[in-house]
C-alpha positions as CSV (number, residue, x, y, z in Angstrom):
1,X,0.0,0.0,0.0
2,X,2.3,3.0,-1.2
3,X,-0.6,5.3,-1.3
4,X,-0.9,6.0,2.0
5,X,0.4,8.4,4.4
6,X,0.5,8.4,7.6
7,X,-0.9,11.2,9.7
8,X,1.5,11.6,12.9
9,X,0.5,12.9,15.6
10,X,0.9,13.4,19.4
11,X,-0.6,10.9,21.4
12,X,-3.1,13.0,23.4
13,X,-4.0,14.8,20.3
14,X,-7.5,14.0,18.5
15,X,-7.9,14.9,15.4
16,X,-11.2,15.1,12.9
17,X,-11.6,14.7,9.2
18,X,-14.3,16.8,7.1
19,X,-14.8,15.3,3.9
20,X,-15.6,18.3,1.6
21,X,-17.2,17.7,-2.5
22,X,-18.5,20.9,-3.3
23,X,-20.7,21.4,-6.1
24,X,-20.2,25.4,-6.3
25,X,-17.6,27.9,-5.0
26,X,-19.7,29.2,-2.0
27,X,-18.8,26.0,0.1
28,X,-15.4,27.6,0.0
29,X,-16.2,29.1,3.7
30,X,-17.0,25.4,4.7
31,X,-13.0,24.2,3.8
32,X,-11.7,27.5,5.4
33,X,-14.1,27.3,8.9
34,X,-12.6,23.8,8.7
35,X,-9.0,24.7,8.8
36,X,-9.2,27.7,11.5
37,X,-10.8,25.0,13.3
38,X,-8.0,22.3,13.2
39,X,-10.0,19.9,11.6
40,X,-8.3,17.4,9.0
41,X,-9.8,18.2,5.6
42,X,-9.6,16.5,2.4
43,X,-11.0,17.9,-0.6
44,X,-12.4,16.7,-3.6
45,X,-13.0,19.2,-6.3
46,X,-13.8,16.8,-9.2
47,X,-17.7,17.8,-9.6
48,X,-16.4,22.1,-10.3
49,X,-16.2,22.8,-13.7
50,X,-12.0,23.3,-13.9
51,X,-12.1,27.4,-13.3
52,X,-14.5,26.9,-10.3
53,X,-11.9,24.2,-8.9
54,X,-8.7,26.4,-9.4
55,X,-10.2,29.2,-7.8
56,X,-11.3,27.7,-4.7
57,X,-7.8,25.8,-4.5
58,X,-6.4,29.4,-4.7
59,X,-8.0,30.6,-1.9
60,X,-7.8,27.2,0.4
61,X,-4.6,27.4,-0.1
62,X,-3.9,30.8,0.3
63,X,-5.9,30.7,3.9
64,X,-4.4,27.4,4.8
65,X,-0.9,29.4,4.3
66,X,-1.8,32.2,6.3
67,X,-2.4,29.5,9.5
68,X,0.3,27.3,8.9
69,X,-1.4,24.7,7.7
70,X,0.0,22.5,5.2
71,X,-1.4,20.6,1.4
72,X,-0.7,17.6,0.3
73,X,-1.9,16.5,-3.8
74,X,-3.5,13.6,-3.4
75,X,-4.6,13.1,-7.4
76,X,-5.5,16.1,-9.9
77,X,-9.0,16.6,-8.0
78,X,-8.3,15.6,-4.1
79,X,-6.1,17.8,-1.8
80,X,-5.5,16.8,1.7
81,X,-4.8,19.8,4.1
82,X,-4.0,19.2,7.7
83,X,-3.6,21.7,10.9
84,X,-0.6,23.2,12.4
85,X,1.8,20.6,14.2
86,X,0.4,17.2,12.2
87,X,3.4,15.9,9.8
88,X,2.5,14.6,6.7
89,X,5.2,11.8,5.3
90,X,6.6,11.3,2.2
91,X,7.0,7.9,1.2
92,X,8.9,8.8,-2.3
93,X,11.2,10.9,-0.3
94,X,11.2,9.3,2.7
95,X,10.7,13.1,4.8
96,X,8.3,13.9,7.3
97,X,7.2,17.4,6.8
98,X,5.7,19.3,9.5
99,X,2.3,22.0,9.3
């Protein structure tokens, strides 16, 4: 199973994962609400037409910047974004990275 990566965390820490397939831009308040809340999100943009989809990227990613949280591509259409202080691995590079 090279697809997956592993989530790291701290033992006491919880995390949750929103699961986010918008079918117009004004969900984009959902994604960001999720990040400032710590929440896990992974986002599936394959049901905007391909402008809609870049510019809510844009902005996810602009606003997950600005909190230091940090992306990961999953395919062309899925994004995973997780909070501050969560590492995300690597497993072609063998490097944790941390949000």
């Amino acid at each position: 199973m090279d697809n997956i990566i592993p989530l790291l965390r701290a033992a006491s820490t919880s995390y949750e994962v929103m699961v986010l397939e918008p079918t117009s831009y004004s969900t984009t308040t959902q994604a960001v609400t999720a990040l400032r809340a710590n929440k896990v999100l992974i986002l599936k943009l394959d049901r905007l037409d391909k402008e809609q989809a870049q510019r809510m990227l844009d902005f996810i990613c602009g606003s997950a910047y600005a909190i230091s949280s940090q992306l990961a591509k999953i395919s062309d259409a899925v994004f995973l974004f997780v909070p501050h202080g969560m590492q995300l691995q690597d497993r072609l590079k063998g490097e944790h990275s941390s949000a």
